[in-house]
C-alpha positions in Angstrom: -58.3 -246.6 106.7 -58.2 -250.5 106.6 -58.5 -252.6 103.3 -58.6 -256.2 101.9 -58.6 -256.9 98.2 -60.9 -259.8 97.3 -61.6 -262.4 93.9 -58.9 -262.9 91.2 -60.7 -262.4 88.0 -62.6 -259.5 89.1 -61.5 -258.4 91.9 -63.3 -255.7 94.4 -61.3 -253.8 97.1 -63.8 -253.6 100.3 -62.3 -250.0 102.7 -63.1 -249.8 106.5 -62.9 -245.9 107.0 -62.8 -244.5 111.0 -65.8 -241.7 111.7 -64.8 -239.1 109.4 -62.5 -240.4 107.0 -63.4 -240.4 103.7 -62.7 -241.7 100.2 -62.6 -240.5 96.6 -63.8 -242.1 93.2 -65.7 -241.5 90.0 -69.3 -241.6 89.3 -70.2 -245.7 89.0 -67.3 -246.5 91.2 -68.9 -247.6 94.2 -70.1 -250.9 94.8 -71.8 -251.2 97.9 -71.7 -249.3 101.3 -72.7 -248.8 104.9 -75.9 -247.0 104.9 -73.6 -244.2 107.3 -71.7 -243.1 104.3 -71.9 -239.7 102.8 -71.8 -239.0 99.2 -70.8 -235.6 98.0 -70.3 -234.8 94.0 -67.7 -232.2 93.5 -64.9 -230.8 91.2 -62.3 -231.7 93.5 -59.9 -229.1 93.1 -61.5 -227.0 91.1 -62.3 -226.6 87.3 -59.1 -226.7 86.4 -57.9 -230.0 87.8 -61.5 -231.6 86.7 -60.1 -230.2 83.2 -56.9 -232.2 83.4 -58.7 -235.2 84.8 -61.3 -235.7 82.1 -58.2 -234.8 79.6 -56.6 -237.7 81.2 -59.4 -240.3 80.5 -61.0 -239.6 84.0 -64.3 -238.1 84.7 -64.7 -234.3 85.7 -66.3 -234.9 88.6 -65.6 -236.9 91.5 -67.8 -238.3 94.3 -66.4 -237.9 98.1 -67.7 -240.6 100.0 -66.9 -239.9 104.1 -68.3 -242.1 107.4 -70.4 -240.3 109.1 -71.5 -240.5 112.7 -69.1 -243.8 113.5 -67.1 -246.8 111.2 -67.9 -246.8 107.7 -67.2 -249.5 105.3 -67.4 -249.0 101.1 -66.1 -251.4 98.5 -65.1 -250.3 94.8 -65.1 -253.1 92.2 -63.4 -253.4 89.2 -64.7 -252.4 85.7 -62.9 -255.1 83.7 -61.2 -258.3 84.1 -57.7 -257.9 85.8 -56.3 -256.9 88.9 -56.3 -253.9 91.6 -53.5 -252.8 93.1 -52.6 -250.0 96.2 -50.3 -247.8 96.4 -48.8 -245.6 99.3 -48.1 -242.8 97.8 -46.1 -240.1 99.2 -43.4 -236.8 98.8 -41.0 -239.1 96.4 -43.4 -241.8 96.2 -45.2 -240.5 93.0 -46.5 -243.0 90.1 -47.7 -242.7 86.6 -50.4 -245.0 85.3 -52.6 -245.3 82.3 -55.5 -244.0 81.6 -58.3 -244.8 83.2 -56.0 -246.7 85.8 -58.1 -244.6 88.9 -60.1 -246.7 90.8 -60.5 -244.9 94.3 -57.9 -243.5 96.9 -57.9 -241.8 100.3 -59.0 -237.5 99.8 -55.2 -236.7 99.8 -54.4 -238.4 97.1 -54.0 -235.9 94.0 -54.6 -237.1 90.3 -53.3 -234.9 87.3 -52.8 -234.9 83.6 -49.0 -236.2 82.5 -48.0 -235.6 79.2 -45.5 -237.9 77.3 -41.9 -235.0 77.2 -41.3 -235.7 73.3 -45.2 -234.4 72.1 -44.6 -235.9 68.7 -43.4 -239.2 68.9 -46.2 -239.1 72.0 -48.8 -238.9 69.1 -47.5 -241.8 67.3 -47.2 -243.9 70.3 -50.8 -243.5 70.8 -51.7 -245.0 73.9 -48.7 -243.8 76.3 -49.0 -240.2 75.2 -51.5 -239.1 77.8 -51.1 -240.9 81.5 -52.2 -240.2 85.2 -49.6 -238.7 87.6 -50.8 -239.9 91.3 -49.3 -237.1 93.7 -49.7 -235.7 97.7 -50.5 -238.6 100.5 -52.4 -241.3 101.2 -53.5 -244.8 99.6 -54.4 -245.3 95.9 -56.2 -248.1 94.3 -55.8 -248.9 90.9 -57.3 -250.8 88.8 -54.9 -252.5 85.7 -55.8 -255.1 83.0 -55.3 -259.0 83.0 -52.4 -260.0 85.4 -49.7 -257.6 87.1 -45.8 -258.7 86.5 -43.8 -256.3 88.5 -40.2 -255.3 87.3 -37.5 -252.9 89.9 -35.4 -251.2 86.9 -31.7 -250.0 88.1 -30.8 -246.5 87.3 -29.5 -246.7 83.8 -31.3 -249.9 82.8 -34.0 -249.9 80.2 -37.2 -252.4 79.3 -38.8 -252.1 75.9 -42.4 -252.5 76.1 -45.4 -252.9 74.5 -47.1 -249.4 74.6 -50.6 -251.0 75.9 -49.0 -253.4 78.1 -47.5 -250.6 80.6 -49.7 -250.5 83.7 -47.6 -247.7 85.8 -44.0 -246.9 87.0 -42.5 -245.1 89.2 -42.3 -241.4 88.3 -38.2 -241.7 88.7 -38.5 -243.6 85.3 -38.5 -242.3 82.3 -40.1 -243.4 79.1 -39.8 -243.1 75.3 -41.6 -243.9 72.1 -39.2 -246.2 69.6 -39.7 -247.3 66.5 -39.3 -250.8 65.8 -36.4 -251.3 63.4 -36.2 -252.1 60.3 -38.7 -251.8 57.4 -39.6 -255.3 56.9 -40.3 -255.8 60.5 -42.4 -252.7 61.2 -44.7 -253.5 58.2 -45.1 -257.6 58.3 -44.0 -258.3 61.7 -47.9 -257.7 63.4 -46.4 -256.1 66.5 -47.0 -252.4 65.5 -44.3 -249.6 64.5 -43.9 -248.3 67.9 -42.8 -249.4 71.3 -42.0 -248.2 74.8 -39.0 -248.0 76.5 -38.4 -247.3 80.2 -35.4 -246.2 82.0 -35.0 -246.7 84.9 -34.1 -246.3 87.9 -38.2 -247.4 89.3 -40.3 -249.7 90.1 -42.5 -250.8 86.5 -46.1 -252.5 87.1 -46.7 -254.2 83.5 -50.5 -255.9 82.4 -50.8 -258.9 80.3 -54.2 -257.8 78.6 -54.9 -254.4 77.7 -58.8 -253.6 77.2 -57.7 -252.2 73.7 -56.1 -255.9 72.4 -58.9 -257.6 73.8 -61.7 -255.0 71.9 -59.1 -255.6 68.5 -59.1 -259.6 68.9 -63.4 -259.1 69.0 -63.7 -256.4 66.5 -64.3 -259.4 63.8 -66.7 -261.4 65.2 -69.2 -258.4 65.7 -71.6 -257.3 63.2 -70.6 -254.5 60.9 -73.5 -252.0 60.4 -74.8 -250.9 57.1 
C-alpha cells in the first residue's frame, strides 16, 4: 500500500492498495474510491472487540474495503479541522491515542479499548480516562485536532499536559491525572483542576485545538432552548 496525505486545514489521505490489499475504517469514513473496490461491513474481530471499540468512542462495526480484480485507490478525509498523521506500527511499536483518533489503517492493524491504570483519578480527568491502544502490523492513519507539535520524552522525563490537548504517545509512556496546586489556582485560575502528565521514555504527538475547547468557546453564541 502507497499513500500521500493532501490539504492543511482539512486534510484527506488518498491509499493506492495492490489487487487484494485491503483497508479498514468506520461507517462515513470513505471519501471517494475506484469503482474496483470492495466494501464488506463486519465486526472485525468479533463482538467482543466491536464492544471495546464502541466503548472506546469508535463504532462497532467496521467496513473492509479490498481491491478487487487489479490496483485500487480509496481516500479517507478528515471529519474536523486538523491534521492526519500515519503510523507504522509494529511488535514494540504500539501507540495510544484519543478517542475518536481512528481514521483508517491497513487490515492488520488492531484497535482496543485502554483504560487510564489509576480508575479514579481517570474519572476526574475526564477526557484521558478512556483511549485507543493501536496494536499488530501495518500502517495507521489518524486523524488529530488543529496542529500536531511532536515531543521525544527521555526515560525518566515528564511533560504536564493539558488533558484535551494529548493527541497520542508512545505506549512506553506513561501517563497520570494531577491536580493543579493550590486552592486559589484550581478555582480562579480558568485552566481546570486536573492535568496530564507523561513519563517518558516515548515519543508524545500533542494538538493545539481539541474539538471539546472549540464546542466550549461556541456554546454561548448558540441559542439556548426553552
Amino acid at each position: 500500500m502507497k499513500y500521500k496525505i493532501e490539504g492543511d486545514t482539512l486534510p484527506v489521505v488518498i491509499c493506492y492498495l495492490d489487487g487484494g490489499e485491503s483497508m479498514v475504517t468506520e461507517g462515513g469514513g470513505m471519501a471517494w474510491m475506484s469503482p474496483n473496490m470492495q466494501m464488506e461491513t463486519t465486526s472485525n474481530g468479533g463482538i467482543g472487540k466491536a464492544f471495546g471499540r464502541m466503548f472506546s468512542g469508535e463504532k462497532m462495526f467496521q467496513n473492509i474495503y479490498t481491491a478487487k480484480g487489479g490496483e485500487g485507490l480509496i481516500a479517507f478525509a478528515s471529519s474536523f479541522p486538523g491534521s492526519i498523521k500515519a503510523f507504522s506500527i509494529a511488535p514494540g511499536q504500539e501507540i495510544i491515542a484519543q478517542k475518536t483518533a481512528f481514521l483508517a489503517s491497513e487490515r492488520n492493524v488492531d484497535c482496543s479499548v485502554f483504560f487510564h491504570k489509576k480508575v479514579g483519578s481517570g474519572f476526574f480527568g475526564g477526557e484521558g480516562f478512556i483511549m485507543q491502544r493501536f496494536s499488530g502490523r501495518g500502517t495507521l492513519f489518524a486523524e488529530f485536532d488543529g496542529h500536531v507539535v511532536e515531543y521525544e520524552l527521555g526515560a525518566g522525563e515528564r511533560l504536564v499536559v493539558d488533558t484535551g490537548h494529548l493527541a497520542a504517545m508512545s505506549a512506553t509512556c506513561s501517563m497520570d491525572i494531577v491536580t493543579v496546586p493550590g486552592v486559589k489556582n484550581m478555582l480562579f485560575g480558568g485552566e481546570g483542576i486536573f492535568n496530564t502528565e507523561i513519563t517518558g521514555p516515548g515519543h508524545v504527538w500533542l494538538q493545539t485545538m481539541p474539538i471539546s475547547n472549540v464546542a466550549s468557546i461556541l456554546r454561548p453564541y448558540f441559542p439556548s432552548g426553552n
